[in-house]
Backbone bond lengths (Angstrom), bond angles and torsions (degrees), N, CA, C in turn:
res aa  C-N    CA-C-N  psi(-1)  N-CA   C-N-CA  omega(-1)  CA-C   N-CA-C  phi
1 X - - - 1.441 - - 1.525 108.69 -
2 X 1.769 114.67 142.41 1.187 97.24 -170.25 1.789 103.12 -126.23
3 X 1.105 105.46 150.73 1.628 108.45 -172.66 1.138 111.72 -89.51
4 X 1.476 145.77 109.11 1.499 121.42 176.76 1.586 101.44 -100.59
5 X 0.927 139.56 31.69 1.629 144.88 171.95 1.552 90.42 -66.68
6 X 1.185 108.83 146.80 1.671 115.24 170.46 1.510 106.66 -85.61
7 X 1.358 95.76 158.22 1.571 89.31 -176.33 1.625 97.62 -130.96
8 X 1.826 98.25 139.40 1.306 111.30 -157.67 2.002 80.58 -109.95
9 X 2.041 80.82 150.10 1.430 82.07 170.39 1.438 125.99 -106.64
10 X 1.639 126.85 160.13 1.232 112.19 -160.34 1.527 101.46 -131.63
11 X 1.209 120.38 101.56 1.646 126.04 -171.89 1.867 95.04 -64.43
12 X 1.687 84.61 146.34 2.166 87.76 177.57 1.073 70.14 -112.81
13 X 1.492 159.78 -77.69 1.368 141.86 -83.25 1.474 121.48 63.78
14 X 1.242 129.10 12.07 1.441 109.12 -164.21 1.969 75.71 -147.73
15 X 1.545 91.67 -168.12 1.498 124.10 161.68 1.297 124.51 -64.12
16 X 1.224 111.63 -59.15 1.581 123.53 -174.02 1.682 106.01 -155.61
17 X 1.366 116.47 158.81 1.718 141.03 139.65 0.995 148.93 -169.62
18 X 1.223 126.12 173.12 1.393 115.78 -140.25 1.574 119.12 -69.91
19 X 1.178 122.59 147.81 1.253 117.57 -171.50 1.844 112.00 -42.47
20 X 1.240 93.52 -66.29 2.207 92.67 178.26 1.716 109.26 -57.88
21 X 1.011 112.32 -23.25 1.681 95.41 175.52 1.454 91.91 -85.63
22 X 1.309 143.27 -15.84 1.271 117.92 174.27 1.094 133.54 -85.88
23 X 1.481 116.88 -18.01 1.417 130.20 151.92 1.572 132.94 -41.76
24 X 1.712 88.53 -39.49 1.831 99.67 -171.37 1.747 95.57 -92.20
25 X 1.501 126.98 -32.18 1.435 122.45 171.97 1.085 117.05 -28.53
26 X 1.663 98.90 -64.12 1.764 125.35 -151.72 1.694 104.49 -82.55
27 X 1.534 96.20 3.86 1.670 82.94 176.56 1.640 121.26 92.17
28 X 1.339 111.30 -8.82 1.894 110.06 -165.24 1.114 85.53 -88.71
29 X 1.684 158.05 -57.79 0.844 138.94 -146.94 1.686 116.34 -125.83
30 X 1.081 134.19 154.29 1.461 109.47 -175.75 1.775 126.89 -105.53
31 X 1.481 101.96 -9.27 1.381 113.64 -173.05 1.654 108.36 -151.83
32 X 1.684 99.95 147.26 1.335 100.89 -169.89 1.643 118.07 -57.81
33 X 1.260 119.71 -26.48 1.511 117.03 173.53 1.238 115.96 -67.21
34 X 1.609 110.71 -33.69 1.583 105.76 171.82 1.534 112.17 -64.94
35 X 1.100 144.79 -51.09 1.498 165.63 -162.39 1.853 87.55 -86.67
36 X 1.017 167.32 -33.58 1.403 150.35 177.19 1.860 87.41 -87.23
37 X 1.379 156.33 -44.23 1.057 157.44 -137.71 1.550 109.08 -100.72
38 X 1.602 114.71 -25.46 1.133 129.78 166.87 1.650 115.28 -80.65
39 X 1.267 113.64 -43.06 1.309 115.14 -176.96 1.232 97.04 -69.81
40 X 1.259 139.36 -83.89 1.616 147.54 -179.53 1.528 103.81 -31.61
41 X 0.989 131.60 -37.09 1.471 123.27 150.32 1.485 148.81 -86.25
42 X 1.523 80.01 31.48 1.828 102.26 173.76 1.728 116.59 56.19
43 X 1.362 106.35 24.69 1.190 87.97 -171.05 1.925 106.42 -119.86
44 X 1.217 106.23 53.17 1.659 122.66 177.04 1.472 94.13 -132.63
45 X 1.393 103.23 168.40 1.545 104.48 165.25 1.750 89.71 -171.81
46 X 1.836 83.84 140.00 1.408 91.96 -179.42 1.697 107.19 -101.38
47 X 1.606 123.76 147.47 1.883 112.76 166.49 1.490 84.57 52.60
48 X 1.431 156.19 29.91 1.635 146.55 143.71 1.478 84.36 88.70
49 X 1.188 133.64 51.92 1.571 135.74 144.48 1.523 113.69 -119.37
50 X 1.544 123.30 162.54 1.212 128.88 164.43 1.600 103.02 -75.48
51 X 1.312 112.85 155.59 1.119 121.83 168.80 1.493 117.32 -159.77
52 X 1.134 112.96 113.32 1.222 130.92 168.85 1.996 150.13 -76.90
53 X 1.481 65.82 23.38 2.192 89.31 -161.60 1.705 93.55 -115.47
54 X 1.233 112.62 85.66 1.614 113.01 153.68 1.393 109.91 -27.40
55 X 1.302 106.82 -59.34 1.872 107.25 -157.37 2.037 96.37 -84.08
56 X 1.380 125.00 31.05 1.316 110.38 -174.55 1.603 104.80 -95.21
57 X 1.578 100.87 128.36 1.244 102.92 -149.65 1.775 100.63 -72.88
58 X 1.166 139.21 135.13 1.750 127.29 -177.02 1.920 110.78 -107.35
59 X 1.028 105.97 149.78 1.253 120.23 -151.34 2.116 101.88 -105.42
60 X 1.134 117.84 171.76 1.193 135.15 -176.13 1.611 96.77 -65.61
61 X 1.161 132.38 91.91 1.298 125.25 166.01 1.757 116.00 138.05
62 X 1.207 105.33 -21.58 1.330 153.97 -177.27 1.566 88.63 -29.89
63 X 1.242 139.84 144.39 1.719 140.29 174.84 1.490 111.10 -129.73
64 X 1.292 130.24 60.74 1.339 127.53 171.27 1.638 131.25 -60.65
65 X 1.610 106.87 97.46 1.283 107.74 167.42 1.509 129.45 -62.92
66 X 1.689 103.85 161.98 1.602 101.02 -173.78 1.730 82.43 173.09
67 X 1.320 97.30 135.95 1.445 137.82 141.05 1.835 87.97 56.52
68 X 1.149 134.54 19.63 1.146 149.02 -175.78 1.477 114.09 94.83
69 X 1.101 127.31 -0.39 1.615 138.28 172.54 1.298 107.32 -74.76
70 X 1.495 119.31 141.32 1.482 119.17 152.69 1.653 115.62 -123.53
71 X 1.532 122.84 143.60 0.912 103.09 -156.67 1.701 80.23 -146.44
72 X 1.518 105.19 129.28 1.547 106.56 179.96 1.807 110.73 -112.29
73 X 1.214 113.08 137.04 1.337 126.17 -141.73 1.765 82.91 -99.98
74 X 1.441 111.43 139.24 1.371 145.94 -153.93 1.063 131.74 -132.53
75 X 1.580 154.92 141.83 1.215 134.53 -170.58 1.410 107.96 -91.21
């Protein structure tokens, strides 16, 4: 399946973090129950996979889907 949503980039400042703090950083979600309730309900995807690990740590390049957004994680 292919996504044509553009994908915006989202500077951390750092190396890496965790998938749910990157959700609430970047603005898609606003609170940790929303962002643990989304993941557990399959509805993120990391690199165009589901992923279900709040604490999965995401890497420099990293493309986290959501709600039709893609957003690739940045230094």
């Amino acid at each position: 399946m292919t996504n044509s949503a553009p994908i915006d980039d989202v500077p951390i400042g750092s190396e890496g973090i965790r998938l749910g703090q990157f959700l609430k950083f970047a603005g898609v979600l606003d609170s940790g129950g929303d962002v643990k309730e989304a993941i557990i309900d399959g509805l993120v995807t990391v690199n165009g996979e589901v992923d279900r690990r709040r604490g999965r740590q995401l890497q420099i390049g990293d493309v986290v889907g959501f709600d039709g957004r893609r957003l690739r994680v940045r230094p």
